[in-house]
C-alpha positions, 0 to 999 in steps of 0.5 A: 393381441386381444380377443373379444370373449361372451360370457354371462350374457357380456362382451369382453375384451381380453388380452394375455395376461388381463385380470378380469372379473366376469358373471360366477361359473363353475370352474373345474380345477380352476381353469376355465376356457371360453369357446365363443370368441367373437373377434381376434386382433393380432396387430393394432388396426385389425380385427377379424372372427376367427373359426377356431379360437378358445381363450384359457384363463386361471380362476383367481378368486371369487366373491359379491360385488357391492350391494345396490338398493332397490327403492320403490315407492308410490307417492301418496299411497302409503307403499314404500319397499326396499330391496337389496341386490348383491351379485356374484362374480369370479375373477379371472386371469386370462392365460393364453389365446388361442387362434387358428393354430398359434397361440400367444401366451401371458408374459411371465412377470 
């Protein structure tokens, strides 16, 4: 059992129980429920877009990932610049899928 969520502008493909790190969100209480679930697959070789459907996952932790240099330079001209990039993300344990009425929960370890 998978879904495929957007958030952040990103496509991801989640199943009960997965640790996922996705673009920094506000998470209120430490849950957090994606609403746009674009396809569900219940049994291996099918997928379909279901009308109702929400994924609910658990906030795990949150940070920046590496940094990544930025580097500019026009030869000849004397014009060097660098630029350094870190971007946040939140990590995320997905809890349960909701589909159409049944829900499939997270196996308890």
């Amino acid at each position: 059992m998978y879904a495929v969520i957007r958030t952040g502008g990103k496509q991801y493909r989640v199943a009960p129980g997965d640790v996922v790190k996705i673009e920094k969100v506000e998470a209120e209480g430490q849950t957090v429920e994606f609403s746009d679930v674009l396809a569900v697959s219940g049994e291996p070789g099918t997928i379909a877009k279901p009308s109702k459907a929400k994924v609910t996952a658990e906030v795990v932790t949150e940070g920046r990932h590496a940094k990544i240099l930025v580097f500019h330079l026009k030869r000849k001209k004397q014009y060097k610049k660098l630029q350094g990039h870190r971007q946040s993300f939140t990590e995320v344990r997905i809890k349960s899928i909701e589909v159409d009425g049944a829900t499939y929960e997270a196996k308890a370890v």
